[in-house]
C-alpha positions in Angstrom: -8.6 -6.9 -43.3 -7.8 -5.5 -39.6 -4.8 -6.0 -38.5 -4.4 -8.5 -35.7 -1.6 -8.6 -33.0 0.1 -12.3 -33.1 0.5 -13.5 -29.6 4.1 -13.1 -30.1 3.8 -9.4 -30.5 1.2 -9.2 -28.1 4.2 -10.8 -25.7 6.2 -8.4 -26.9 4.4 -5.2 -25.6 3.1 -6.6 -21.9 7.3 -6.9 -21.8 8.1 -3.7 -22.5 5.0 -2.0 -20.5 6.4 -4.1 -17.9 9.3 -3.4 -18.1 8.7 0.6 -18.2 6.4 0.4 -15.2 9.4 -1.2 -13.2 12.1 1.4 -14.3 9.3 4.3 -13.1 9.0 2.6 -9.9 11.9 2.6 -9.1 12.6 6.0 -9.8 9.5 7.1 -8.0 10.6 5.1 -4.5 13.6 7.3 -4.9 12.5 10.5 -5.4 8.7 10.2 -5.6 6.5 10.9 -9.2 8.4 14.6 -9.7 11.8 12.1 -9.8 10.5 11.0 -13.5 11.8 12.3 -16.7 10.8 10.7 -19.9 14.6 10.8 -20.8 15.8 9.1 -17.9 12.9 6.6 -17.9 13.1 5.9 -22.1 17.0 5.1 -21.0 16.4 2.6 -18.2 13.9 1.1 -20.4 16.0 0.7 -23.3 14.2 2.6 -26.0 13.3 6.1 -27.5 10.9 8.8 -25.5 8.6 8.2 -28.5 8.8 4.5 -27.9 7.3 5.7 -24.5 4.1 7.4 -25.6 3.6 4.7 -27.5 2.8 2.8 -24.6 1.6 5.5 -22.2 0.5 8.5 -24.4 0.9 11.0 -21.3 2.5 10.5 -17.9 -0.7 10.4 -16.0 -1.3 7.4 -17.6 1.9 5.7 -16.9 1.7 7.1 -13.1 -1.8 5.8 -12.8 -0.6 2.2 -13.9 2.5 2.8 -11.9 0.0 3.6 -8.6 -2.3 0.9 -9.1 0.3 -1.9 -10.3 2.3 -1.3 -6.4 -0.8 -0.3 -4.8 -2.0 -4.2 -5.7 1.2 -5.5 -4.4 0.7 -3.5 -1.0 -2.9 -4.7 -0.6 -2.1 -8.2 -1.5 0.8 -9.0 1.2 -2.1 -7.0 4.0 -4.5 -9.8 2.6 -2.2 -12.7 3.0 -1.7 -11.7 6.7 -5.4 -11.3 6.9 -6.4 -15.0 5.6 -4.2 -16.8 8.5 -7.0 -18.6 10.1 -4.4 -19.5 12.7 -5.2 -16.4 14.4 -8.3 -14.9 15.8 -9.4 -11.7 13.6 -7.5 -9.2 16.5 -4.1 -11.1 15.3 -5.0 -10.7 12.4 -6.1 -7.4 12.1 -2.6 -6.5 14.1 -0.6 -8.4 11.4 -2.0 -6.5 8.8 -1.2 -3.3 10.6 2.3 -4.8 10.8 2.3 -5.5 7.0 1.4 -1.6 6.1 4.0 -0.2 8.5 6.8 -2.4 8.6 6.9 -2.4 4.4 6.6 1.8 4.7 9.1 1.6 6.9 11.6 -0.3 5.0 10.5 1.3 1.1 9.6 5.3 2.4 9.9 6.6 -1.3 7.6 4.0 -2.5 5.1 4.7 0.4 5.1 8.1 0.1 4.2 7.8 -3.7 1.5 5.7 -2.7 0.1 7.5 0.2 0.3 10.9 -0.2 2.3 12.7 -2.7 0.6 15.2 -4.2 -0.1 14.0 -7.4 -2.6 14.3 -10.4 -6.6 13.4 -10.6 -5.8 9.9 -12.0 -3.6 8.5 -9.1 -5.9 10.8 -6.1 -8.8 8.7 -7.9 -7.0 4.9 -8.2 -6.0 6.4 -3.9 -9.3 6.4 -3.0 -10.2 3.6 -4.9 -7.1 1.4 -3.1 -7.8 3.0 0.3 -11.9 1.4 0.1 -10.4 -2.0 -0.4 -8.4 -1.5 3.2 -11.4 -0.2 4.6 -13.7 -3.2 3.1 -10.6 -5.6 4.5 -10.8 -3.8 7.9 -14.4 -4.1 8.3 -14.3 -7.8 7.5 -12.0 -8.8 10.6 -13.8 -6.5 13.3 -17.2 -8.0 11.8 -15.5 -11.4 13.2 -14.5 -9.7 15.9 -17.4 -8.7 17.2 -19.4 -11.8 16.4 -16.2 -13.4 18.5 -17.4 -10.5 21.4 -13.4 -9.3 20.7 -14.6 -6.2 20.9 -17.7 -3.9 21.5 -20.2 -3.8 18.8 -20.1 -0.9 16.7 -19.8 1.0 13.3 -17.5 -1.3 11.8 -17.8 1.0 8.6 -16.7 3.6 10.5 -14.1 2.3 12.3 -12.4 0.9 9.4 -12.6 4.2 7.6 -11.0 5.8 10.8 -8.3 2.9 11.0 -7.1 3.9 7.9 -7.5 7.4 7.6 -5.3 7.6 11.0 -2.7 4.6 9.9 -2.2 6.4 6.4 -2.0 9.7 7.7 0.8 8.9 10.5 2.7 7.0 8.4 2.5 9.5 5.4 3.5 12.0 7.3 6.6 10.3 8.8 7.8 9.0 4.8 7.0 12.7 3.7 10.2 13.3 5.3 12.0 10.3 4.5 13.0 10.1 8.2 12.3 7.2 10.1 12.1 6.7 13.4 14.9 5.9 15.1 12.6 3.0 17.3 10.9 1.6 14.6 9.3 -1.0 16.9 8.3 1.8 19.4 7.0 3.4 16.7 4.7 0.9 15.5 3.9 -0.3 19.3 2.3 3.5 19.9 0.5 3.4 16.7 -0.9 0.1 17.0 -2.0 0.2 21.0 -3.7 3.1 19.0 -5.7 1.6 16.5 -7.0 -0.9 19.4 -7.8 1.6 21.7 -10.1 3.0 18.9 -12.1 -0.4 18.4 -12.7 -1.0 22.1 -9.7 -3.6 23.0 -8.9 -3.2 26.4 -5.3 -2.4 27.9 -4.8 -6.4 29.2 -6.0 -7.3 25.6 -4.0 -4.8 23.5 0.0 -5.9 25.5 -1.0 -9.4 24.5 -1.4 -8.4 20.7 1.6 -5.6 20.5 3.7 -8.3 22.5 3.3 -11.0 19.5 4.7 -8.5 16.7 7.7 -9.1 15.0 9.6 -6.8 13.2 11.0 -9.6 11.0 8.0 -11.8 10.2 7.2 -9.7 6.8 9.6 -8.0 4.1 
């Protein structure tokens, strides 16, 4: 008879995946993927290296979990600021904006991981995978956008595509260096006037939006 896994033991080993895939993320918000050495990582964890293949049987597999596992987190806090039907979808599409930046700005090692560390063919796939979901999220709100005549109609697929192409790649850069800006609200007040300019919001339209961000609304 095949041997079947009690829900105890079952328990047992999401614990300890979990658990691994938290110590590596936080050694990879410190230092980035090259930060992790099955050594270091077994140690955190509590357990042999071997104890470690066991569960990941190479470190492209535990990076790959690791990527999409934070990546999900990321995407899901953009989403909650996207479903506020309080706001029209130009609010909305700002506070997601907000969401990216603001949560690169205050974990750089964790958002350079995610955006643009040079990594293996797993994680660059599971990258593009995560960066179509922001681009199917952005196309959503300036669809209602332009029904709403917010803004010009246009390419929404496009546009989306360059929104986050231009987002990741500014902020990518500035984490690849682990410095931030020393005006982070300047900062994210050029980049977002931006991202509105390239959708077609007027000037009048665009200090209305930048003037209702708030550094503190999102952690």
């Amino acid at each position: 008879m095949a041997y079947q896994a009690t829900p105890r033991t079952e328990r047992h080993h999401r614990e300890n995946r979990d658990r691994i895939v938290d110590k590596a993320l936080s050694l990879i918000s410190l230092g980035g993927y090259q930060s992790v050495q099955m050594p270091k990582l077994a140690e955190m964890a509590g357990m042999a290296v071997g104890t470690l293949y066991r569960y990941f049987p190479s470190k492209e597999a535990l990076f790959d979990e690791v990527f999409r596992r934070a990546s999900q987190v990321e995407i899901d806090h953009c989403m909650a600021a996207a479903g506020n039907s309080s706001y029209g979808p130009l609010d909305r599409l700002v506070r997601v904006i907000e969401v990216f930046v603001y949560r690169a700005l205050r974990g750089p090692g964790r958002a350079y991981a995610l955006l643009i560390e040079p990594i293996a063919l797993p994680v660059q796939t599971a990258r593009l995978d995560f960066r179509r979901q922001y681009d199917r999220l952005f196309v959503s709100l300036l669809d209602e956008a332009i029904a709403q005549r917010e803004i010009p109609v246009q390419d929404t697929g496009m546009a989306a595509q360059c929104l986050v192409g231009s987002i990741s790649e500014v902020v990518g850069r500035m984490v690849a260096g682990y410095e931030m800006p020393a005006e982070p609200d300047k900062f994210l007040d050029q980049l977002m006037r931006c991202c509105l300019r390239t959708v077609g919001v007027g000037d009048a339209d665009s200090a209305r939006l930048v003037a209702g961000m708030d550094s503190n609304r999102y952690g």
